[in-house]
C-alpha positions as CSV (number, residue, x, y, z in Angstrom):
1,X,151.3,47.7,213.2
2,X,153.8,44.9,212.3
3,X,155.4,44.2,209.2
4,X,153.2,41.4,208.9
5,X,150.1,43.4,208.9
6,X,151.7,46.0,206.1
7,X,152.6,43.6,203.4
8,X,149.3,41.9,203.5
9,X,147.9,45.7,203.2
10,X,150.4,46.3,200.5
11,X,149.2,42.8,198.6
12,X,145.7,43.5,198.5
13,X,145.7,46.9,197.6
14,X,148.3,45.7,194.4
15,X,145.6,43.2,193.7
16,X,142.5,45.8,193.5
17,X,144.5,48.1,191.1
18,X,145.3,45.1,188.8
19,X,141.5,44.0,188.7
20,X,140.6,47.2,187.8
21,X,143.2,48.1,185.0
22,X,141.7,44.3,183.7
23,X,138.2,46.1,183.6
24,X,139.4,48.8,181.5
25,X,138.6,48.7,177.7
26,X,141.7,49.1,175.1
27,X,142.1,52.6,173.4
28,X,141.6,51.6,169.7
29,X,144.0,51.2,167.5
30,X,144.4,54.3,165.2
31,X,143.5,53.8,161.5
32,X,144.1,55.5,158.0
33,X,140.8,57.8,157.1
34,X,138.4,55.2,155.1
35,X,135.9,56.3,152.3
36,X,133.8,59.1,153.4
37,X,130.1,57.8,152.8
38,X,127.9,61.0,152.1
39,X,125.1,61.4,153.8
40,X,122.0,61.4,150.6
41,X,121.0,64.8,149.9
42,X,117.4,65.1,149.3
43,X,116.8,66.4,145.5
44,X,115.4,70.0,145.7
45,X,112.2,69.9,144.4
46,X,111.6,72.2,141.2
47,X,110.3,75.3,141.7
48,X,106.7,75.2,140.4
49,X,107.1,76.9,137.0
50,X,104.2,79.3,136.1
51,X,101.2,77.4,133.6
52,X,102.3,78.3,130.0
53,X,99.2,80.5,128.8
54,X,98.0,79.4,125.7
55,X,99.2,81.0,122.7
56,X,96.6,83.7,121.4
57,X,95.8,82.9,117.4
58,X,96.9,85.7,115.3
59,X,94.3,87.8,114.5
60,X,92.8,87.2,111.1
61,X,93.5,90.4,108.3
62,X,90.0,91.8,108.6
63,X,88.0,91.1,105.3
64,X,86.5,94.1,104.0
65,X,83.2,93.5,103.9
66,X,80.3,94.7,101.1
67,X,78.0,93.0,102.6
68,X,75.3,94.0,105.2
69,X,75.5,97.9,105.1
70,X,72.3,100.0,105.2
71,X,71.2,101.4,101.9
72,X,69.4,104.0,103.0
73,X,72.4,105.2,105.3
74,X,74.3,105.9,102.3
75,X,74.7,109.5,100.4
76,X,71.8,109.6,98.0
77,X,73.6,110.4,95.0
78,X,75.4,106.0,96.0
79,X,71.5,105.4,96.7
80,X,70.5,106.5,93.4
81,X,73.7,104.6,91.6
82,X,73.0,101.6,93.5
83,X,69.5,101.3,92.5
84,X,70.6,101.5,89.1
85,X,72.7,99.3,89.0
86,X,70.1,96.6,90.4
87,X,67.5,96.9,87.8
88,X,70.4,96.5,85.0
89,X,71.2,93.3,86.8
90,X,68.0,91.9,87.1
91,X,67.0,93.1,83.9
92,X,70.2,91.3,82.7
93,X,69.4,88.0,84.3
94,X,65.8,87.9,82.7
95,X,67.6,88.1,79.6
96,X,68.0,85.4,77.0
97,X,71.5,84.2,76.5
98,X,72.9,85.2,73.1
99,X,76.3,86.6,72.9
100,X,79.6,86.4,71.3
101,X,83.1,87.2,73.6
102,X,86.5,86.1,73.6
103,X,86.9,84.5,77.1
104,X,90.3,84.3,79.0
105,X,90.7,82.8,82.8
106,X,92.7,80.2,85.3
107,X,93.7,78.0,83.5
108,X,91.6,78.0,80.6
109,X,94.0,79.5,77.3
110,X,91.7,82.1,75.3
111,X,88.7,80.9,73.7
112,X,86.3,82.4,71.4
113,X,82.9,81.6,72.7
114,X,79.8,81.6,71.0
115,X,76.4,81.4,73.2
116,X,72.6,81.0,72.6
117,X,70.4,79.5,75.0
118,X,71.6,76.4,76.3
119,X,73.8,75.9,72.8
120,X,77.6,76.9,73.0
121,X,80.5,77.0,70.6
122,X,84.5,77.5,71.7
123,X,87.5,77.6,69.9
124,X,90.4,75.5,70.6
125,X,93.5,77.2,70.1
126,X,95.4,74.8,69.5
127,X,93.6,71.7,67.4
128,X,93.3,68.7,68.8
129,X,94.7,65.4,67.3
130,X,92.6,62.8,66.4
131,X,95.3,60.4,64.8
132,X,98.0,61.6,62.5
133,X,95.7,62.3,59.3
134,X,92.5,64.2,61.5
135,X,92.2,67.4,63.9
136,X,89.7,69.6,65.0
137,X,89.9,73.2,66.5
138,X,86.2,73.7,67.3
139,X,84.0,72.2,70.1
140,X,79.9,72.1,70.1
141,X,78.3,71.8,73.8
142,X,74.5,71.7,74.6
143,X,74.6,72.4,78.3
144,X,71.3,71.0,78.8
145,X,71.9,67.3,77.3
146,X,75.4,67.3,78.7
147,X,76.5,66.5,75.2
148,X,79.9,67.7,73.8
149,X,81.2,66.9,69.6
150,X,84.7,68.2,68.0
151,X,84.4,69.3,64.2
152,X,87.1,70.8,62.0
153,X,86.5,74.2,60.5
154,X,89.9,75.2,59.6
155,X,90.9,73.6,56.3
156,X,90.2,70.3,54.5
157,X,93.8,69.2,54.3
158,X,93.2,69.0,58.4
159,X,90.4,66.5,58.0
160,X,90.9,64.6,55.4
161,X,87.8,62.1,56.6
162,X,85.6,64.6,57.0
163,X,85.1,67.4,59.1
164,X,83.7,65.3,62.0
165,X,82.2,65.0,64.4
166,X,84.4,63.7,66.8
167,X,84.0,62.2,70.3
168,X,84.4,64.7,72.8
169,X,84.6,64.6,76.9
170,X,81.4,67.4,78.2
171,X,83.0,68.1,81.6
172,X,86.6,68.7,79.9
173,X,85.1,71.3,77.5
174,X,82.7,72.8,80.2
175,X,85.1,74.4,82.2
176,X,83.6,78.0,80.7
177,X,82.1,80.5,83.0
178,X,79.7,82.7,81.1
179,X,78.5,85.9,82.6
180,X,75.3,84.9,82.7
181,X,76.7,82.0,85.1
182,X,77.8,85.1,87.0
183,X,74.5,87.1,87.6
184,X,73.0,84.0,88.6
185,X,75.7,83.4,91.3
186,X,75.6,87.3,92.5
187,X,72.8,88.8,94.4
188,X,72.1,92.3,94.7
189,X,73.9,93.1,97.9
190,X,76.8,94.8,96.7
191,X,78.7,98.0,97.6
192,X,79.4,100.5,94.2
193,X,82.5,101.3,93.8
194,X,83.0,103.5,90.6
195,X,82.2,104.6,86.9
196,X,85.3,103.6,84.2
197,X,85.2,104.4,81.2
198,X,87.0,102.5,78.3
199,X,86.6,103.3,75.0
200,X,83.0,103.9,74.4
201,X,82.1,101.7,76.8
202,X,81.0,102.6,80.8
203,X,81.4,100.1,82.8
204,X,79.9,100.2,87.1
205,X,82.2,98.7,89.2
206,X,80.6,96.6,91.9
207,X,81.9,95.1,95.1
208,X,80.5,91.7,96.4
209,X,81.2,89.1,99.5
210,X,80.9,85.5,98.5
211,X,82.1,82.9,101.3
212,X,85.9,84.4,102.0
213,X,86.3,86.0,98.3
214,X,85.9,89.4,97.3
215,X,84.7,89.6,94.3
216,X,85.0,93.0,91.7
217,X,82.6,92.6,88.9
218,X,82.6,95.2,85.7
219,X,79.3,95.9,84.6
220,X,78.2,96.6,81.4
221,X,76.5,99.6,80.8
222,X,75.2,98.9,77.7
223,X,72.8,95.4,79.2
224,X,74.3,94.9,82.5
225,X,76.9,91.6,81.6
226,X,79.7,91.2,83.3
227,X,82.7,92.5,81.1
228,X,85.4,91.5,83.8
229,X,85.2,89.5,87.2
230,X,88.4,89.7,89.4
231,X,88.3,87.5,92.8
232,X,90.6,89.0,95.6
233,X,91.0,85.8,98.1
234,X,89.5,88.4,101.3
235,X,92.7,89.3,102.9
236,X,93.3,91.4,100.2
237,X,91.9,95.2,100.9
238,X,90.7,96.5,97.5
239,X,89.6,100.1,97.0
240,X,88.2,102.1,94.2
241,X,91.4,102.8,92.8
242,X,92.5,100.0,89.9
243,X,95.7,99.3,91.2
244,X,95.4,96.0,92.8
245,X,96.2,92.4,91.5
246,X,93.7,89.8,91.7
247,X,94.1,86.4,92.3
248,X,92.1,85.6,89.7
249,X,90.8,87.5,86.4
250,X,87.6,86.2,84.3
251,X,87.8,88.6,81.7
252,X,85.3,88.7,78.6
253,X,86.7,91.0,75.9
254,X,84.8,92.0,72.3
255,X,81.6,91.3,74.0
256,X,78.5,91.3,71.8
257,X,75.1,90.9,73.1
258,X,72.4,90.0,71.1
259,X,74.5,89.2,67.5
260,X,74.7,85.4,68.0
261,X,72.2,83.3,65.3
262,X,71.4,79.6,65.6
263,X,73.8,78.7,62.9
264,X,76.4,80.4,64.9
265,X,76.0,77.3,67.6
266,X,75.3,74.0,65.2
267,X,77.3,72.0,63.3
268,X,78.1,72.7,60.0
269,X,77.9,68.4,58.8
């Protein structure tokens, strides 16, 4: 081969390679690292948290309850008692009403209280004013005409104008609860508690239910009035034992059946 021949060789193989290198693309430039974008994580679902179970309401104090037992289950010496007790009760409530007592309770200050039929007398403790010259320390009710009149029976120098009467409000001086109010109210399902004994006086302690009150009534002996009424509000346990406090006392002290006159209940004009 001639030197001719071999350059031409040499000039188009030179030419191929430089066509090729053309072809090739550039190795990028290097960079700085740029922000690095996080991929989002998905949130992790909660785990499912077990249904709260509704809260249980507390168990009510259990209310001791007089009610509903079975007479004839009971010891027949509390038989016998029992049946006692009922015929002074409804020998009681067939009664006419016509007694004197001295009367203390919620929010009533002590009264003396005078009864006889539907005609009632109470003391005020402490007299009301009328103006500056006139008071009165007695009230006169008639329970069945709703009719109420103040009169002063202390001293003249107290009613100057007279002894009255005076206008009075019914419903504000009506807020007595007689016992005879009482043995209406109470039926004869009650447990017996116990015999007392005070003074001369026996009284049977009874046990009743009314709506969520316990109710303790002392029971005359003598005509079967209630002497003393103490309401327990039912989550109070009471026993026989006299050692509890009531939430409320009606108490009826110097009771005296039978001694109360006509004149004892009208106005003296």
């Amino acid at each position: 081969m001639d030197k001719r021949m071999v350059l031409i060789s040499l000039i188009i193989i030179s030419m191929l390679v430089f066509g090729c290198a053309q072809q090739m693309p550039a190795a990028p430039e290097e960079v700085g690292p740029g922000p690095v974008q996080e991929e989002p994580v998905a949130e992790a679902e909660p785990e499912p948290q077990p249904a709260e179970e509704a809260a249980e309401p507390a168990e009510a104090e259990p209310v001791e309850e007089p009610a509903g037992y079975n007479l004839d289950a009971l010891p027949k010496v509390e038989q016998t008692k029992i049946k006692s007790i009922r015929r002074l009760l409804d020998e009681a409530r067939q009664r006419e009403e016509n007694y004197f007592f001295r009367y203390t309770a919620p929010g009533v200050a002590q009264s003396d209280v005078w009864v006889k039929g539907d005609l009632m007398k109470r003391s005020i403790i402490r007299a009301d004013k009328v103006d500056i010259f006139n008071k009165y320390n007695m009230v006169y009710l008639n329970r069945a005409t709703l009719k109420a009149e103040g009169y002063c029976e202390t001293t003249k120098s107290s009613c100057p104008e007279g002894k009255g009467p005076f206008a009075e409000n019914f419903a504000r001086r009506n807020n007595i609860k007689t016992p005879k109010d009482w043995l209406l109210e109470l039926d004869n399902n009650f447990r017996w508690a116990l015999d007392n004994k005070v003074g001369n006086q026996l009284y049977h302690i009874i046990d009743y239910n009314m709506e969520d009150k316990v109710i303790r009534v002392y029971v005359n002996d003598y005509k079967g009035w209630p002497a003393r009424v103490e309401v327990y509000n039912g989550k109070t346990r009471i026993d026989s034992v006299i050692t509890n406090t009531a939430d409320a006392q009606y108490i009826y002290d110097d009771l005296d059946i039978g001694g109360v006159s006509d004149d004892d209940v009208t106005p003296r004009r």
